[in-house]
C-alpha positions in Angstrom: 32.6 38.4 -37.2 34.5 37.3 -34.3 32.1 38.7 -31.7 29.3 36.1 -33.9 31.2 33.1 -33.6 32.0 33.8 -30.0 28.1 34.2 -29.9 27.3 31.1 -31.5 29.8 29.2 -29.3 28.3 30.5 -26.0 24.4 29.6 -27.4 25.8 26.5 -28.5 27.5 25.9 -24.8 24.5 27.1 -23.3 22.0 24.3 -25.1 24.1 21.3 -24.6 24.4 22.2 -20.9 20.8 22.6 -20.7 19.7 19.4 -22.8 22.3 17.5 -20.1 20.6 18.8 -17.5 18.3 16.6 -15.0 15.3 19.0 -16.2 15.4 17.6 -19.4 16.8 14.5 -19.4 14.0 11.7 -20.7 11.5 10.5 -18.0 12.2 6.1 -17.8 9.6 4.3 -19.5 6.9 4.1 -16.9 5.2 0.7 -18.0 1.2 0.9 -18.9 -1.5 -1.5 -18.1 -5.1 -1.8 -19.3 -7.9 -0.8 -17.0 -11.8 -2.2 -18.4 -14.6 -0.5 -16.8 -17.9 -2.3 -17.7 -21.0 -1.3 -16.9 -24.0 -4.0 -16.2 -26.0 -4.1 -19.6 -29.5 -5.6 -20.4 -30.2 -6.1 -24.3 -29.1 -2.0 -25.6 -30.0 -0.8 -22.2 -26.8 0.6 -20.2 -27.7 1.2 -16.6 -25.6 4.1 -15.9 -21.9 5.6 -16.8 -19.0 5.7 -14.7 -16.6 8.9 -14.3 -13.2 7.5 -14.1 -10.4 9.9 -13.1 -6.8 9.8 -12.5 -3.3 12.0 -12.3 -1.1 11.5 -15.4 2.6 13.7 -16.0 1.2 15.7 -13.2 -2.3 16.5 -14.7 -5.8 15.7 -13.9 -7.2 13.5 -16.4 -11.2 12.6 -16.4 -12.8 10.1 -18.7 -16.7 9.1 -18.9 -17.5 5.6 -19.9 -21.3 5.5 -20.9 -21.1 2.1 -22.9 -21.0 -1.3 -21.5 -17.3 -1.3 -21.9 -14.8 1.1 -22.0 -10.7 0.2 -22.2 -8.3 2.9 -20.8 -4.0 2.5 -20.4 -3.2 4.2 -17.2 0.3 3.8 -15.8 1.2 0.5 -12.9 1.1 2.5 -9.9 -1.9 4.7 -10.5 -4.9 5.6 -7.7 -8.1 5.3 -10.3 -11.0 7.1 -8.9 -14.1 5.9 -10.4 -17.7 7.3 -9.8 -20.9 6.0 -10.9 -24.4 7.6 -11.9 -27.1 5.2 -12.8 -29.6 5.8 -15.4 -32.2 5.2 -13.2 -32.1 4.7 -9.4 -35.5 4.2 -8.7 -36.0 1.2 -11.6 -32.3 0.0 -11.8 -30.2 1.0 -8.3 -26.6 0.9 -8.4 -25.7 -2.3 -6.2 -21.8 -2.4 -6.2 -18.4 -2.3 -7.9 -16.6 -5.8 -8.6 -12.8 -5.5 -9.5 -10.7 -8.3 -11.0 -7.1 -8.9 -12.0 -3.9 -10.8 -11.1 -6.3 -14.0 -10.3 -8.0 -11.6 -7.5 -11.5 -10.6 -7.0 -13.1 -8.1 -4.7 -16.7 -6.0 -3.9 -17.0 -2.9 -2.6 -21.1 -1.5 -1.8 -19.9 2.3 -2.1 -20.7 4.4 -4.9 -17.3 5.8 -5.2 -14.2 3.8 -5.0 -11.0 3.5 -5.9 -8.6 1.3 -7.2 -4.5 1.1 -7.6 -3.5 0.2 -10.7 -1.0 -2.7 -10.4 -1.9 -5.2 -13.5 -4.4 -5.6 -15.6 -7.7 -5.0 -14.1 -11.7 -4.9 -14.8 -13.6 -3.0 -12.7 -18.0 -3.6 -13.5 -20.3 -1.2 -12.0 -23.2 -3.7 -11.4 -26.7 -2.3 -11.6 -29.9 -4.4 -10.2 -33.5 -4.3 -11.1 -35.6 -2.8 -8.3 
């Protein structure tokens, strides 16, 4: 009996110590934001789809937006990379990426790009008919 409750003393010791350790303390609240990708859209026609991906608690994560809009909450401080594939290149060519947020505005011609998350923010993936 005594060799038990010098057991349970030591596995007791041995938890607290670890839940007090660094290792396991709680990560601070890392503050979110909400990233819009929209894709240009002509009556139910979407032009193409956009692969967004970005590194969350250390993993890879990769979404596919294939409607005209698509909401995501990715963490302030976050490189987006964002990819597009249009539909159809020959009828309706990929043209370029506007991004907006924090009253700012920007174009980039390249069909990959990416973006640091620091605020709200829309990026479009404009489309053009040929």
């Amino acid at each position: 009996m005594h060799s038990l409750l010098r057991a349970t003393a030591l596995s007791t010791a041995a938890l607290l110590t670890l839940l007090a350790s660094p290792a396991v303390a709680a990560k601070p609240h890392t503050a979110m934001e909400r990233l819009t990708v929209s894709i240009t859209k002509t009556g139910s026609t979407v032009w193409g789809r956009v692969s967004v991906s970005y590194r969350s608690g250390g993993k890879k994560i990769t979404k596919t937006c294939s409607a005209a809009s698509c909401s995501y909450s990715v963490a302030k401080g976050t490189k987006v990379t964002l990819k597009e594939t249009p539909h159809n290149a020959k009828t309706w060519p990929f043209s370029k990426w506007t991004v907006s947020g924090a009253g700012k505005m920007s174009s980039m011609k390249a069909a990959n790009t990416s973006v640091t998350i620091s605020g709200k923010a829309t990026v479009t993936a404009v489309y053009v008919v040929k």
